[in-house]
Structure formats: C-alpha cells, structure tokens
C-alpha positions in Angstrom: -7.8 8.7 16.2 -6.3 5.2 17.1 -4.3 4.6 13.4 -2.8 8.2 13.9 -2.0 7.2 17.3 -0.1 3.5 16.2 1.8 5.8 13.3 3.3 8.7 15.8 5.0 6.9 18.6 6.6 4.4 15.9 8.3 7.8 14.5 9.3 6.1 11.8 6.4 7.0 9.2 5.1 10.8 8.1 3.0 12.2 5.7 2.6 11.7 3.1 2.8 7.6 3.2 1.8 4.8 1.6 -1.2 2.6 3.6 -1.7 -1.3 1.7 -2.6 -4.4 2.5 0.5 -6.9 3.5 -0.4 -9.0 0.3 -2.3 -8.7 -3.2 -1.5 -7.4 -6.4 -2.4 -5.0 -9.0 -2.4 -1.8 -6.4 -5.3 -3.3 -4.9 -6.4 -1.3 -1.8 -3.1 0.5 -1.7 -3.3 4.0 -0.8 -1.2 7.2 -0.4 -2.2 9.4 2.8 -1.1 13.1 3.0 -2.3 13.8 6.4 -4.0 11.6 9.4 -7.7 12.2 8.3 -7.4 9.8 5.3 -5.9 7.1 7.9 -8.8 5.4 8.6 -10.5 5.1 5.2 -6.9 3.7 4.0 -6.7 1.3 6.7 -10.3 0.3 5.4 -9.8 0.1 1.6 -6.3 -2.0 2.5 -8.8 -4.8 4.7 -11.3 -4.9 2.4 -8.7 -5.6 -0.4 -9.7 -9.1 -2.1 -6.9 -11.9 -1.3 -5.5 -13.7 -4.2 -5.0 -16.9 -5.4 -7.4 -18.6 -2.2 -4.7 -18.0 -0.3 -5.6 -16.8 3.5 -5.3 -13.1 4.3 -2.4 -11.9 6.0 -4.3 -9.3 9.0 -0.8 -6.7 8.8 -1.7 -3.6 7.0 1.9 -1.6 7.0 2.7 2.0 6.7 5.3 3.0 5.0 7.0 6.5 3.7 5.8 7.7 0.5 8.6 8.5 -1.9 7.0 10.2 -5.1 9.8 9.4 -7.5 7.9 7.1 -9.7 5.8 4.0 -10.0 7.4 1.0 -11.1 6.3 -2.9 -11.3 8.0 -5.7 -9.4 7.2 -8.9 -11.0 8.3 -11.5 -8.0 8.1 -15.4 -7.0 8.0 -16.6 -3.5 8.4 -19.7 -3.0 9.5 -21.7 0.5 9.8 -18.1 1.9 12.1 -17.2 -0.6 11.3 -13.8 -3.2 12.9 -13.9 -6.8 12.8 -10.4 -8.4 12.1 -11.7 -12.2 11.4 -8.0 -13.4 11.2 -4.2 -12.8 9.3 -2.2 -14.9 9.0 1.7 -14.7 5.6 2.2 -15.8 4.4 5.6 -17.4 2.1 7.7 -15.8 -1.2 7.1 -17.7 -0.6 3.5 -16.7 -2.1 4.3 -13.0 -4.5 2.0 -11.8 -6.6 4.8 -11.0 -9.8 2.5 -9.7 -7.6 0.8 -7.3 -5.0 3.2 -5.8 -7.0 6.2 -3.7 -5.2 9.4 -2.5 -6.7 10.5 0.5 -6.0 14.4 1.0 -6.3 16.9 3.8 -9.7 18.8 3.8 
C-alpha cells in the first residue's frame, strides 16, 4: 500500500494514529487508525472532508501519533499567520462526534 509505505520510512508515526485533514473543524474527516488496512479509507474520509468558511483546501493530510488520554476542544484564531489559543475544553466522553470521527480497526 503506498500510504503505509509514506508512514514507515518517516518512522516517526505507528499505530494507532490519528489521520485528518490539515484544516476544518468539528472532527470532520478525522480518523484514528490501529493498523495500515484503515490507511487508505482515512486518507479518503480526510480529502473528502468539506472546507470551511469558502476558504481553499489545504491538499496536506498529516499523520500523527494517537495518544488516547482524552478529547479535548481547542477554540483558536489565526489571523496574519498567527494562532491565539482562546480556550481548551476537556469534553466528556458522550460528547463524541460519533458521525464524524471513524475508527478504522484491524480485521
């Protein structure tokens, strides 16, 4: 597979990890991966994710190492290339947006 391929030699990303698109909101088309059959169908769900605000799509979709310890909100401004955190909110675990984050799992 040519995603599991791109993930290996960087060394720098397992499984389980987190696959998403490089911009958006709301958990859209982010997805947690525990092995590299679920790659592709992340990498899909993560392009296919709608881009808000008319803004144009940014084409990265990054990997990055799942940590488990949580899900929190990070309400944040960017503007002229600077972020501003305004607010981090642990959010309880019924709050999963469960029709927009997938877990894709070994078969």
């Amino acid at each position: 597979m040519a995603l599991t391929s791109i993930l290996y030699p960087a060394g720098a990303v397992g499984f389980p990890c987190v696959v998403k698109p490089a911009d958006g909101a709301g958990s859209v088309g982010v997805t947690v991966v525990t092995g590299p059959e679920g790659l592709e169908q992340a990498w899909q769900a993560a392009r296919a994710a709608r881009v808000m605000y008319g803004l144009p799509r940014d084409e990265r979709v990054p990997a990055q190492e799942y940590v488990g310890a949580g899900e929190f909100s990070v309400q944040s401004v960017t503007q002229h290339g600077v972020s501003t955190h305004m607010c981090i909110t642990r959010l309880p675990p019924l709050r999963r947006m469960q029709s927009s984050l997938i877990v894709c799992r070994d078969s």
